[in-house]
C-alpha distance (Angstrom), angle and dihedral (degrees) to the residues before:
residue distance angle dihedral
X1 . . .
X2 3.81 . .
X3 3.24 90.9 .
X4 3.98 84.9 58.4
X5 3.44 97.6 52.1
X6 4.16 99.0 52.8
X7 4.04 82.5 52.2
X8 3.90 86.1 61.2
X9 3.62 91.0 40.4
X10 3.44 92.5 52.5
X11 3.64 99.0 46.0
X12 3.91 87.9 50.5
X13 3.91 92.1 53.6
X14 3.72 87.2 50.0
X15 3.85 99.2 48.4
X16 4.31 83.0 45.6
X17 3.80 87.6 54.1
X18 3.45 98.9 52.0
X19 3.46 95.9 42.8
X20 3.68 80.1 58.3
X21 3.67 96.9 64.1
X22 3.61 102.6 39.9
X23 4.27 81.4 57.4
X24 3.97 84.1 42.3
X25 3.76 95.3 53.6
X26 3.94 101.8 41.2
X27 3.73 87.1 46.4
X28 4.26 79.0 55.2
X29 3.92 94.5 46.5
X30 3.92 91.9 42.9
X31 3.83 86.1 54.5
X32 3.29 91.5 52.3
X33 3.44 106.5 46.4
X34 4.62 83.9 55.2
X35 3.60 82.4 54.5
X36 4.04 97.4 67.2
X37 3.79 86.1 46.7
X38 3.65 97.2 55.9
X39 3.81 125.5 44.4
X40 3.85 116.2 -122.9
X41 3.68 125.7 -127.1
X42 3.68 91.4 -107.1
X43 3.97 97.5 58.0
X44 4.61 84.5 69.0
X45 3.65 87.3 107.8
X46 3.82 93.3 57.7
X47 4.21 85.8 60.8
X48 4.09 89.3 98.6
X49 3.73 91.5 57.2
X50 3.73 98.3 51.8
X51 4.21 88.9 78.6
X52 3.87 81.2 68.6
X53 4.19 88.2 65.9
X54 3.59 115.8 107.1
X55 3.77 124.3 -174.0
X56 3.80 92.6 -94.3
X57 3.53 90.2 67.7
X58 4.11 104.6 102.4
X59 3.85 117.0 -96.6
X60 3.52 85.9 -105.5
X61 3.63 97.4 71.2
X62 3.60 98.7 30.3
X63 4.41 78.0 64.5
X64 4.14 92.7 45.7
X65 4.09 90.8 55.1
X66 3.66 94.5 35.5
X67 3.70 78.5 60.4
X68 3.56 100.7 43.9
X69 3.54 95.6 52.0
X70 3.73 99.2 54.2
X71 3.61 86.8 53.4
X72 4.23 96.9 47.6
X73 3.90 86.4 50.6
X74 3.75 93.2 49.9
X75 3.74 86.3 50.9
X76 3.83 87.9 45.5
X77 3.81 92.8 56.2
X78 3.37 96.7 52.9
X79 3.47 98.4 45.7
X80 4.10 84.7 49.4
X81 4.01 80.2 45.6
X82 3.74 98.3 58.8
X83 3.97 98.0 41.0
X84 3.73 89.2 50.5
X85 3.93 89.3 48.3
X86 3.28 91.0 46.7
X87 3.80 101.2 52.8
X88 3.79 93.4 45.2
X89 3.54 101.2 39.3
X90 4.02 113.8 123.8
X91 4.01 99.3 -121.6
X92 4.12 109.6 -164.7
X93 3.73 85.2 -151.8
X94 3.47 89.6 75.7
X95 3.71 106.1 63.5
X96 3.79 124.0 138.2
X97 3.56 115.4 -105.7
X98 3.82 111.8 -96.8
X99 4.29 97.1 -114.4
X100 4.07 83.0 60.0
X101 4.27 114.7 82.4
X102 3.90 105.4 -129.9
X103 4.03 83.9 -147.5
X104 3.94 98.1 57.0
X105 3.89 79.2 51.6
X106 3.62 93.8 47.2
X107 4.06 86.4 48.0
X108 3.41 94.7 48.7
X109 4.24 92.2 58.3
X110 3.74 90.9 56.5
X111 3.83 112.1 102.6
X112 4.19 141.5 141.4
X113 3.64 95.9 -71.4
X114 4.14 106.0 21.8
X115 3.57 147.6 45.0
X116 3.65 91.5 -152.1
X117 3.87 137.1 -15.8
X118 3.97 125.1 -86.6
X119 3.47 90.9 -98.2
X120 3.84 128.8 36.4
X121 3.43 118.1 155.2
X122 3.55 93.1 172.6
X123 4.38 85.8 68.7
X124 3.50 90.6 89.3
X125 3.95 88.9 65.7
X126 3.37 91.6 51.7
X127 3.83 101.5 47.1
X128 3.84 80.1 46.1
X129 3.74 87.1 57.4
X130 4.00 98.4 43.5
X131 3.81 82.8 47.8
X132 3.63 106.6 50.4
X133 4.00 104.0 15.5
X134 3.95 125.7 124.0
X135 3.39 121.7 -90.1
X136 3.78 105.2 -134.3
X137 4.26 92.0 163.7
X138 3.90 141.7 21.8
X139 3.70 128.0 -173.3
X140 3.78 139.3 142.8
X141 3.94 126.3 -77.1
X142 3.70 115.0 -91.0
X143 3.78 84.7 -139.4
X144 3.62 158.3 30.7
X145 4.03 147.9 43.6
X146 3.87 96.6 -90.1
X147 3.99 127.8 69.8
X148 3.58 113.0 -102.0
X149 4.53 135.3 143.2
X150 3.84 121.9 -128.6
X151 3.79 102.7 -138.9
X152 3.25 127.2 -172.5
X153 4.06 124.3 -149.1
X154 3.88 128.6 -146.0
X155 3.48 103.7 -91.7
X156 3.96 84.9 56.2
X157 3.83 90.6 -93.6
X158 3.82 114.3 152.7
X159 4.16 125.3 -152.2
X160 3.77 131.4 172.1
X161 3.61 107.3 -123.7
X162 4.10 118.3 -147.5
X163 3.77 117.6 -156.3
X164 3.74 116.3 -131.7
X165 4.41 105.2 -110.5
X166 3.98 101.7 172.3
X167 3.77 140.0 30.8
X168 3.70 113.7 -107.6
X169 3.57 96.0 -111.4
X170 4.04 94.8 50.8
X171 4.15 109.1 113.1
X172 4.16 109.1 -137.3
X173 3.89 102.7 -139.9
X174 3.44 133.3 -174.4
X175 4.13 118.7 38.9
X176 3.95 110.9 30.7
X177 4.12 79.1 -122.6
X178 3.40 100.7 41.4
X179 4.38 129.8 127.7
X180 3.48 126.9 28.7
X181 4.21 120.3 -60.9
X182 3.51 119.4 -70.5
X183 3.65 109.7 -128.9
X184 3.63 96.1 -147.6
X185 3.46 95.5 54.9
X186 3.46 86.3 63.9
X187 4.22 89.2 65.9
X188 4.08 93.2 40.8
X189 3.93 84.5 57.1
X190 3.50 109.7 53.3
X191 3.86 89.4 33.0
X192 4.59 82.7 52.8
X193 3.99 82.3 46.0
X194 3.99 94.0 60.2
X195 4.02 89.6 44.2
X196 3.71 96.4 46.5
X197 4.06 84.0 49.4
X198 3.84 89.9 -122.0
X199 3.85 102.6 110.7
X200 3.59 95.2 179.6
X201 3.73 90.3 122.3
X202 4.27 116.6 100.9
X203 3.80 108.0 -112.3
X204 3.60 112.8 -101.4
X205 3.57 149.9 176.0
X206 3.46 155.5 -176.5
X207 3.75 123.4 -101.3
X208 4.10 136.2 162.5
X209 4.15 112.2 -137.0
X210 3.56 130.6 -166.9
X211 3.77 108.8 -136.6
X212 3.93 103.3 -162.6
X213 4.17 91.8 49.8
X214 4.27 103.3 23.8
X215 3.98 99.2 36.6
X216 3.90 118.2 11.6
X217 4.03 89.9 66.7
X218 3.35 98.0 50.4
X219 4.12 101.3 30.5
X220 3.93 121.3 123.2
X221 3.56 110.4 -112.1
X222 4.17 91.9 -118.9
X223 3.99 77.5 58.7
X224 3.99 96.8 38.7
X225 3.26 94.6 50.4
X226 3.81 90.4 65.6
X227 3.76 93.8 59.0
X228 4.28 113.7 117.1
X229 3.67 127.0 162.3
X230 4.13 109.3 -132.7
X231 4.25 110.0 -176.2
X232 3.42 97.8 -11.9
X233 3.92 91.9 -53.2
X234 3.90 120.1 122.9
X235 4.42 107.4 -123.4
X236 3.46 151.1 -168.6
X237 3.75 148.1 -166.5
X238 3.73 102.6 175.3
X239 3.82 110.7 179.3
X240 3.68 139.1 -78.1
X241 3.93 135.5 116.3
X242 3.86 95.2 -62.7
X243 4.07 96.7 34.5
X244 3.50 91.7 114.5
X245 3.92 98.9 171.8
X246 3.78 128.0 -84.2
X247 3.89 96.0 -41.0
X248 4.27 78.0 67.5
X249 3.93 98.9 40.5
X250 3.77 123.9 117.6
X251 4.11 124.6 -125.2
X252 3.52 146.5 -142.7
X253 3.17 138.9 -137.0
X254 4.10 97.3 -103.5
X255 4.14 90.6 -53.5
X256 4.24 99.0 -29.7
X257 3.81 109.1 90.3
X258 3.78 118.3 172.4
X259 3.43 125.9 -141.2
X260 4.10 145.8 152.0
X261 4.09 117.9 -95.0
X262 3.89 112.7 -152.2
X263 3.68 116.8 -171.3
X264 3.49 117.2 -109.3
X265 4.07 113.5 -113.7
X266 3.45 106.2 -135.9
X267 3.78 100.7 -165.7
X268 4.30 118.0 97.8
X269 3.99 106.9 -103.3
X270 3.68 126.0 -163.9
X271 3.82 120.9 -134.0
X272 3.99 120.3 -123.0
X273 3.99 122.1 174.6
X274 3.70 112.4 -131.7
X275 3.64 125.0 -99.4
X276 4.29 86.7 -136.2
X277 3.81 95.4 43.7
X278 4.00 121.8 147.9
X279 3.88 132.2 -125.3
X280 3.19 89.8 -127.3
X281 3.90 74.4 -153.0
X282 4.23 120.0 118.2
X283 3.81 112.7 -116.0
X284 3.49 92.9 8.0
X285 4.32 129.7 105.1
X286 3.22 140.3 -152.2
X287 3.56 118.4 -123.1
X288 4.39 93.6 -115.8
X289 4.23 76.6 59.2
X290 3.46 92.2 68.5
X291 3.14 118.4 25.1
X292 4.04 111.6 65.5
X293 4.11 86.8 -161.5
X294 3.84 92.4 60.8
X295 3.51 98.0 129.3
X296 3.68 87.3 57.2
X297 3.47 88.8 76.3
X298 4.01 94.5 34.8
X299 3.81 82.1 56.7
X300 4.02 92.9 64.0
X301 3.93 97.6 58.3
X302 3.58 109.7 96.9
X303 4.05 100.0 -120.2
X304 3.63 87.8 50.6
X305 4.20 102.7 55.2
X306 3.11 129.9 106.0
X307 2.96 87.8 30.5
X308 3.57 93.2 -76.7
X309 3.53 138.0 -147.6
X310 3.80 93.4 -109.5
X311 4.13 92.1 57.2
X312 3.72 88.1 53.3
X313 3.20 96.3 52.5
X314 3.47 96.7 50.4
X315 3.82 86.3 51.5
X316 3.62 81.1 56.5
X317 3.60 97.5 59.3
X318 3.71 86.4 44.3
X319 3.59 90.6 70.1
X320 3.35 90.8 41.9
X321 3.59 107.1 58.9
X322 3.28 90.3 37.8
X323 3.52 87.2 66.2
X324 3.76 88.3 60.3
X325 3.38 101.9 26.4
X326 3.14 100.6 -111.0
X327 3.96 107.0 165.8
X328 3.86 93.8 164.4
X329 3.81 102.7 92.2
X330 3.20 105.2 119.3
X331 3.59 105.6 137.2
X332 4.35 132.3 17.6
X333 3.71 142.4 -150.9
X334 4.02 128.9 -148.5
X335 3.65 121.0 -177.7
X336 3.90 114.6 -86.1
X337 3.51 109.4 -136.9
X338 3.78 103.2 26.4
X339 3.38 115.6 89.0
X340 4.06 129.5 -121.4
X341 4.09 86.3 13.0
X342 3.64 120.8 -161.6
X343 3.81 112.0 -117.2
X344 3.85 97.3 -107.9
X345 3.87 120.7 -132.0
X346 3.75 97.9 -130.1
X347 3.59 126.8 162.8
X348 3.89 106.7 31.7
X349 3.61 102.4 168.4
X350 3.56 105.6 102.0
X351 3.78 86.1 72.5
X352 3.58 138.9 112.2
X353 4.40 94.9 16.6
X354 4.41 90.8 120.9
X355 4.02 117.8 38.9
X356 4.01 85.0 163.4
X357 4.12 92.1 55.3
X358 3.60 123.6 65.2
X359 3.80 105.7 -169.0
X360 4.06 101.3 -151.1
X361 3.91 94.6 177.4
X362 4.03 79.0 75.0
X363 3.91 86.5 71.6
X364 3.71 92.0 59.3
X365 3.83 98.0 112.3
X366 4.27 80.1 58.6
X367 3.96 104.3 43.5
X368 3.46 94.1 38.3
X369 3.86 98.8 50.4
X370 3.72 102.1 22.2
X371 3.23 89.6 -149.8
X372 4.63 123.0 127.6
X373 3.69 138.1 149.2
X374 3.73 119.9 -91.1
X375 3.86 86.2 -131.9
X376 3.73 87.5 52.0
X377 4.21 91.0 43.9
X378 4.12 82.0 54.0
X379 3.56 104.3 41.6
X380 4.03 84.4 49.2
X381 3.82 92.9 54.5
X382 3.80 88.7 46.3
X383 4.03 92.2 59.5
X384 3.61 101.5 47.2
X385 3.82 131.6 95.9
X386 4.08 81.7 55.7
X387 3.60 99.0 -53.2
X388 3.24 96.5 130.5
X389 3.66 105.0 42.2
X390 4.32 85.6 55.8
X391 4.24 98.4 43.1
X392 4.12 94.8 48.4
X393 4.01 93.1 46.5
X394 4.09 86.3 49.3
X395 3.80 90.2 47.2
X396 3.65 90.4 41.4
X397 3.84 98.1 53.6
X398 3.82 89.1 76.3
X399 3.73 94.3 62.9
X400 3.89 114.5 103.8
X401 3.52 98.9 -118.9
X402 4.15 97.7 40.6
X403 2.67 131.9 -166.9
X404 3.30 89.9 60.9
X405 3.96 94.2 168.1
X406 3.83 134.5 34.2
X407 3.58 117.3 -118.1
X408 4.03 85.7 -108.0
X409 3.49 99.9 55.3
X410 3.71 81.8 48.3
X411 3.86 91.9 50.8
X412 4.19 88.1 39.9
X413 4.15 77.8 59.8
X414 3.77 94.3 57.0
X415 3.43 99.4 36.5
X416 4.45 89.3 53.6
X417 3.70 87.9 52.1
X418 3.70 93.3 62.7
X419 4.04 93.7 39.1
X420 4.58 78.2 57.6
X421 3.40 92.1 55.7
X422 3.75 99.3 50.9
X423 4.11 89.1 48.4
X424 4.05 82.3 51.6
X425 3.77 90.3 49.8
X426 4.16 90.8 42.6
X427 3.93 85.8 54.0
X428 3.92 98.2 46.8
X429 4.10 86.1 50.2
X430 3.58 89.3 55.0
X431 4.06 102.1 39.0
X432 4.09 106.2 12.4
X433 3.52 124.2 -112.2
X434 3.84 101.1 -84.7
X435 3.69 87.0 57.5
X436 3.60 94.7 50.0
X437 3.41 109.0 42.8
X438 4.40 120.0 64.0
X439 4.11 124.8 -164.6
X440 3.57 97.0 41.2
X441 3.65 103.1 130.2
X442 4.25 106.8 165.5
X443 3.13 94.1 -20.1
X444 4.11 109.0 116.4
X445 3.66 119.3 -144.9
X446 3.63 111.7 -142.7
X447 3.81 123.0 -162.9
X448 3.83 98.0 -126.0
X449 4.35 79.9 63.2
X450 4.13 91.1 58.5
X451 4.22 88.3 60.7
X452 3.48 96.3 136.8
C-alpha cells in the first residue's frame, strides 16, 4: 500500500513538471515573438541604414528603424549635450591671476560684432569679480522704466544692479510684457546668448547684497533718501519712470536682497526704434500686426536692404527673445562709432514670467521675411531634441543664486526651439531654401540637412 501511494505521488510530480515546461516554453516563444516587434538595444548601430527604407519595405521593418532612429538621435543629443557642456562650462581652474583687472579683460573682449569671444575661460573670473567685488559707490540708474542701482566696484568698475521682484516659480499672466523684470532672466539670457553663438548679451550674474553694510554707507543721497524699513526688512524705491514712491519699492530679506549684476558697456550706443515694436496701446495694432507683407516695407529703409546685416540681426533677436519670451523689444541700440555694429541684446528682463505661453507674434521679423543666418539655421538644429533645455541648466548651476530657472521654463526653452524650426520649414515651403537662408557662401545645403 505504501508502495502504491509513492507511485501516485510520483506520477503527480511528473504531470506538475511537465506542466511546468509547456508554461516555461510558451512563456519563451511569447517572448520571442515581442522581440521582432521591438528593436533591441544592440541593433543602435543599424540607425544609419534605416534612411535607405522605403515604404515597400514590410510594416515590420518600417517599426524596427522607426525604433532605431529614435534611439540614435537620443544618443546624438547627448553626445551634442556633453560637448556643448563641456565647452561652456565655467572651470574655477581658469581664473585670472590676481595682479591682472578682470574688467580691462572684460574691456578688451568688446568689439563690432561681440561682447566676448566663443571661448573665454577667463569669464569665470570676471563673473567671480561682478559677484563678489567691493562696493566702493551706489547711486540710481541714469535710465530706464524699471527700478534698478548703478554701482560702482573698486577698481572703478560700474554695473547696474536689478532687484529680485518674484519667486522663480511665480507665472507672469496677462500681457506677454507685463510686471516688473525678472532678475534672473537677466543670467538665463546672456548665458542662452553664448550657446546660441550670438554673444550680444552684457555679461551678468547673480549676486546676494546686504543693504545696511554694502550700500547704505556708500549711497548718494538722491538714492539714500529712498531708503524705508517695511516689517523689519530694509527697502528701496530709487527713481525711474515707474518708481512711484514706497508703495513701488523693492525689499529684502531683513538687509540681504538678491539681485542680477550686468556689466556696464562702456562704449557710446545710438538708439533705433524697432521695425516690430508694440502700441503698447489696448485695441490698437501695429502696422507689422496686420499686414502679413510687413517686411516689404521694412525692406525699403535704407539700413534694412539688401537684406542687410542689421535686418538679420534683428531676426536674430527675434529668435532669441522668443526663446525667453521676451515681448518687450520695442526699441535697440548699436554701438556709435564702430562700424557694422551688432544689434545689442539689451534689456532682458522681461523674460522668463510665462513657461505655459509661447508668444509667436515675437517671431514676426522671421515668418514675415523668411529670411535667417545659416549659422543661426545650424546652431538651431544643434539645440533641439532637448539640447538646449539640458546644456543652459548645467551652465546655469554655477551661478550664485542657482537655480536660476525652473525646470519649466527650461522645458518652455526646448519646446520653442522646435515651434522655430517648423516656422523655418513653413518659410522654405513657401520661398525655397536658397531664398531663405543668408551667409552661405560654398557651402551647399542639402535637403537631408533641413530634417526638421
Amino acid at each position: 500500500m505504501f508502495t502504491g501511494m509513492l507511485r501516485i505521488r510520483r506520477r503527480k510530480h511528473l504531470a506538475t513538471f511537465g506542466l511546468v515546461c509547456i508554461i516555461m516554453f510558451l512563456l519563451y516563444e511569447i517572448h520571442q515573438l515581442r522581440n521582432l516587434d521591438s528593436p533591441e538595444e544592440g541593433r543602435r548601430e543599424a540607425a544609419p541604414e534605416s534612411r535607405l527604407h522605403t515604404n515597400n519595405d514590410s510594416p515590420k521593418t518600417q517599426k524596427l528603424s522607426k525604433g532605431a532612429k529614435k534611439k540614435s538621435r537620443s544618443s546624438e543629443a547627448d553626445d551634442i549635450a556633453w560637448e556643448l557642456i563641456e565647452k561652456y562650462r565655467l572651470m574655477e581652474e581658469d581664473r585670472l591671476p590676481l595682479d591682472v583687472s578682470p574688467w580691462q579683460v572684460a574691456g578688451k573682449w568688446v568689439n563690432a560684432r561681440e561682447i566676448m569671444p566663443d571661448f573665454v575661460p577667463e569669464l569665470v573670473s570676471v563673473l567671480k569679480a561682478m559677484a563678489f567685488e567691493k562696493v566702493i559707490h551706489a547711486d540710481i540708474a541714469p535710465r530706464g522704466t524699471q527700478l534698478k542701482l548703478l554701482l560702482t566696484f573698486k577698481g572703478g568698475q560700474k554695473v547696474l544692479f536689478k532687484p529680485k521682484w518674484f519667486e522663480r516659480d511665480q507665472v507672469i499672466a496677462g500681457q506677454p510684457y507685463a510686471g516688473q523684470d525678472r532678475h534672473n532672466g537677466e543670467i538665463a539670457a546672456f548665458h542662452l546668448s553664448r550657446i546660441l553663438g550670438f554673444r550680444k548679451t552684457p555679461i551678468a550674474v547673480g549676486r546676494y547684497l546686504n543693504l545696511e553694510t554694502e550700500i547704505i554707507p556708500v549711497a548718494a543721497p538722491r538714492l539714500l533718501e529712498t531708503f524705508f524699513t517695511k516689517d523689519n526688512n530694509t527697502c528701496f524705491y530709487g527713481k525711474c519712470y515707474y518708481c512711484k514712491g514706497k508703495e513701488s519699492g523693492a525689499c529684502a530679506k531683513k538687509t540681504i536682497m538678491e539681485g542680477t549684476v550686468v556689466l556696464w558697456i562702456a562704449h557710446k550706443m545710438q538708439l533705433f526704434r524697432h521695425p516690430w515694436s508694440r502700441t503698447y496701446i489696448q485695441n490698437k495694432k501695429a502696422k507689422w500686426e496686420v499686414e502679413d507683407k510687413f517686411c516689404d516695407r521694412v525692406l525699403q529703409i535704407d539700413m534694412y536692404k539688401g537684406p542687410g546685416v542689421r535686418l538679420l540681426d534683428i531676426i536674430d533677436t527675434a529668435i532669441f527673445d522668443y526663446l525667453i519670451g521676451n515681448a518687450d523689444r520695442h526699441h535697440y541700440e548699436i554701438f556709435q562709432y564702430l562700424p557694422d555694429s551688432m544689434l545689442i541684446m539689451l534689456d532682458n528682463g522681461k523674460s522668463f514670467g510665462n513657461p505655459y505661453h509661447d508668444e509667436r507674434s515675437i517671431l514676426a521679423p522671421l515668418y514675415q521675411c523668411c529670411l535667417l543666418r545659416w549659422a543661426t539655421f545650424e546652431r538651431l538644429r544643434l539645440l533641439r531634441n532637448g539640447v538646449m533645455g539640458r546644456v543652459l541648466e548645467s551652465i546655469l548651476s554655477f551661478d550664485p543664486i542657482s537655480p536660476v530657472l525652473t525646470t519649466l521654463h527650461l522645458r518652455a526653452l526646448d519646446r520653442r526651439v522646435a515651434q522655430i524650426m517648423l516656422v523655418v520649414m513653413q518659410c522654405i515651403k513657401q520661398k525655397g531654401e536658397s531664398k531663405v537662408f543668408m551667409e552661405v557662401g560654398d557651402k551647399v545645403i542639402s535637403k537631408k540637412h533641413l530634417d526638421p
